[in-house]
C-alpha positions, 0 to 999 in steps of 0.5 A, a space after each residue: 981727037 973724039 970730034 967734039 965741037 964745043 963753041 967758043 961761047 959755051 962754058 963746059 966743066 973739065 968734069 963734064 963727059 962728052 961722047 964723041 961727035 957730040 957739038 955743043 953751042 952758042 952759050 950753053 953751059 954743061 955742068 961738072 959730073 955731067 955725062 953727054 953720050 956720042 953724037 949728041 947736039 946741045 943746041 944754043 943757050 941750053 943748060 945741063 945740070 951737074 950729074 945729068 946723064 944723055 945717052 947717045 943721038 939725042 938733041 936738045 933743042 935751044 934754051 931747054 934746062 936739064 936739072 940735076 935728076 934728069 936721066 935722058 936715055 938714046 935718041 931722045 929729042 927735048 924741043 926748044 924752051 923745054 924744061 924739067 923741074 926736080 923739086 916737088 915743093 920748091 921754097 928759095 928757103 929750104 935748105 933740106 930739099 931733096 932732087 926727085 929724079 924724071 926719066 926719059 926712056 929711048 926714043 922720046 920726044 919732047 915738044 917745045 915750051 913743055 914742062 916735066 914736073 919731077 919724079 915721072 918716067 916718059 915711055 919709050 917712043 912716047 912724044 909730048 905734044 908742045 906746050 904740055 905740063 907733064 905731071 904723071 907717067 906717060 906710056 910707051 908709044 903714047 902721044 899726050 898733050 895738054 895742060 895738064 898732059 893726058 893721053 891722046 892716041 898712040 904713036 909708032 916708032 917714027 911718031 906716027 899716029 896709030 889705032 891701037 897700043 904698040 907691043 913692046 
């Protein structure tokens, strides 16, 4: 009806929000209250939050998590074995603690093994080089990388490295 591809594997709550044309694989698991937008790929052994939003023609590559907190805006691409947090101070015995939301603006990219701690935006266009921490606000247009992620150079839209910032 809507094009939708959910795996015989793959556990997706009735309260999730699929988009049409959206394919789900092997062992993921979509949470309840989530929203998925239209042509999106969620690749095998992922893991989408309850109330986790994707916007439209985003992938997510395998094994990433998206926590409950994350907002991913359109044609964002999150790389394999990527991870968000949304805990600042993590204690298993804290039973007051409180989600810091990430936002990941339009048309990011995140390279794979990444780490996003909580409660940080990720500009437009930006790309996370693989393997990086990333702690703070990453610029629109900006490439960064590192452990932990710093500035490196600029990018334009289709990732390419450029001399000076882009106009938004």
């Amino acid at each position: 009806m809507n094009n939708i591809f959910i795996h015989e594997t793959a556990s997706v709550s009735p309260e999730a929000v699929i988009g049409r044309g959206t394919k789900i694989w092997i062992n993921s698991q979509v949470r309840e209250k989530s929203e998925i937008g239209s042509n999106c790929i969620i690749s095998k052994d992922t893991y989408i939050d309850t109330q986790v939003k994707i916007g439209n023609n985003c992938k997510i590559q395998n094994s990433v998590s998206v926590y409950h907190g994350v907002t991913i805006e359109d044609d964002v691409f999150v790389g394999p074995n990527a991870c968000f947090t949304n805990d600042k101070v993590p204690r298993a015995f804290d039973e007051e603690w409180e989600i810091t939301p990430t936002l990941v603006k339009k048309g990011a990219s995140i390279g794979a093994n990444s780490t996003l701690v909580c409660g940080i935006t990720i500009g437009e266009y930006a790309m996370i080089a693989a393997g990086s921490v990333v702690t703070k606000d990453v610029e629109p247009y900006s490439l960064v990388m590192g452990n932990p992620a710093v500035h490196y150079s600029y990018v334009d839209k289709m990732g390419n490295k450029v001399e000076n910032k882009i106009n938004e």
